[in-house]
N, C-alpha and C positions, 0 to 999 in steps of 0.2 A: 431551146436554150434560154428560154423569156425563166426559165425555172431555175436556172442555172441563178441569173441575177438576183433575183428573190433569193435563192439562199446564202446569196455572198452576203447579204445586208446584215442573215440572223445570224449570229454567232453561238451556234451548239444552242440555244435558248435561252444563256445567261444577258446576252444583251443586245434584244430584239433591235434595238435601234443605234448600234454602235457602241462604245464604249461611253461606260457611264461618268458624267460629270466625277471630280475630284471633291469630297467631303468638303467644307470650309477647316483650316486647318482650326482644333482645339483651343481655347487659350489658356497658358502656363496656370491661371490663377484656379480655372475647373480642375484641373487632373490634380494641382496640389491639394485644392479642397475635396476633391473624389479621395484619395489618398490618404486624407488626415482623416476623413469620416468613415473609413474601413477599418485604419486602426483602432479607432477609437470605439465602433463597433465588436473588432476583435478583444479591445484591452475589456471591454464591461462582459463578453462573453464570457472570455475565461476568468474574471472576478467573479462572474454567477458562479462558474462551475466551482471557483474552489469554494466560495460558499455552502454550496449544494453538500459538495464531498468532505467536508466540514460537521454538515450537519448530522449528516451518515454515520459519517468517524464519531461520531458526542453520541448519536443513539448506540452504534454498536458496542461502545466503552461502559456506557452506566450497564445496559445487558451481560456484557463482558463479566465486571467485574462483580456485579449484583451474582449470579451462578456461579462465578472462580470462588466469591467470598461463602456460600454456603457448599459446596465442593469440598476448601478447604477444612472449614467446622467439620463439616464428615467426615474427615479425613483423621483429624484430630481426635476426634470421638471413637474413632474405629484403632487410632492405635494406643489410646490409653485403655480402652477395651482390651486388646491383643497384648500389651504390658502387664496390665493387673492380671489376666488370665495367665500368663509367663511365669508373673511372681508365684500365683497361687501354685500351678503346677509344678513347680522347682521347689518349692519352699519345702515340698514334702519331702524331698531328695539330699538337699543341700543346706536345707535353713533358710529362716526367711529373710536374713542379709546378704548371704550370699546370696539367695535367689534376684536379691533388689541388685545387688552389684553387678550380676552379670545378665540382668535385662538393660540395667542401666548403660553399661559397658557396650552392650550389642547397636542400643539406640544409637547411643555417640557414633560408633566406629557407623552406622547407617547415615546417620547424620551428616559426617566428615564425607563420604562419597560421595552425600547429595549436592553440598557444598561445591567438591572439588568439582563433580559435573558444571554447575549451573555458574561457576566461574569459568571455564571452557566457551560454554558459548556466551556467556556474556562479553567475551572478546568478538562475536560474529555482531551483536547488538551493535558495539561501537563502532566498527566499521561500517553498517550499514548504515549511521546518522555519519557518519565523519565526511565532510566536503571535500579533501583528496582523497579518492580511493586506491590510489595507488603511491599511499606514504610507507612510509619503509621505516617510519620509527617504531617505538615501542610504545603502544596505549598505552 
């Protein structure tokens, strides 16, 4: 039983010699300055990041727009191509007024759909920047 005693003393291993003394309590002035100096770690972390994703955003816009703007020219290039070959090939048929009129006519009404689409979502654009997103008025 001399064994018995020796193991009343350990406690499962956590406290060979009884229960351990009580911490000195913290003082109010440490934990508000632990406190202030976390935010204030948090507040410069997330200033880096929007920095960072800032700079991201500025590189991916000049690449963005730098390809969109020669895309576009190609685009341009290729239907005043697909026009003038319209004209040529109608002019034989119809004359070369009427051929101009009704390439011209076609662009528009192409035009007008492109328009109405890109007004469609331009209402998803402003809802996505708008600060209630659950306003119920009319953009």
């Amino acid at each position: 039983m001399a064994d018995r005693a020796a193991l009343d003393r350990v406690s499962h291993g956590y406290a060979p010699d009884g229960k351990a003394s009580t911490p000195p309590p913290v003082p109010l002035e440490k934990i508000v300055g632990d406190v202030v100096d976390n935010v204030t770690a948090a507040a410069e972390a997330e200033l880096t990041l929007l920095k960072a994703r800032g700079a991201l955003a500025y590189h991916g816009v000049g690449w963005t727009s730098a390809w969109g703007f020669i895309a576009a020219a190609a685009l341009v290039v290729a239907l005043l191509a697909l026009a003038f070959g319209a004209i040529l090939v109608l002019a034989q048929h119809v004359g070369p007024l009427l051929a101009t009129l009704i390439v011209f006519a076609v662009l528009l009404m192409i035009a007008a759909f492109a328009g109405w689409r890109a007004r469609l979502n331009y209402g998803d654009v402003k809802a996505a920047f708008r600060d209630d997103l659950l306003a119920r008025g009319e953009d």
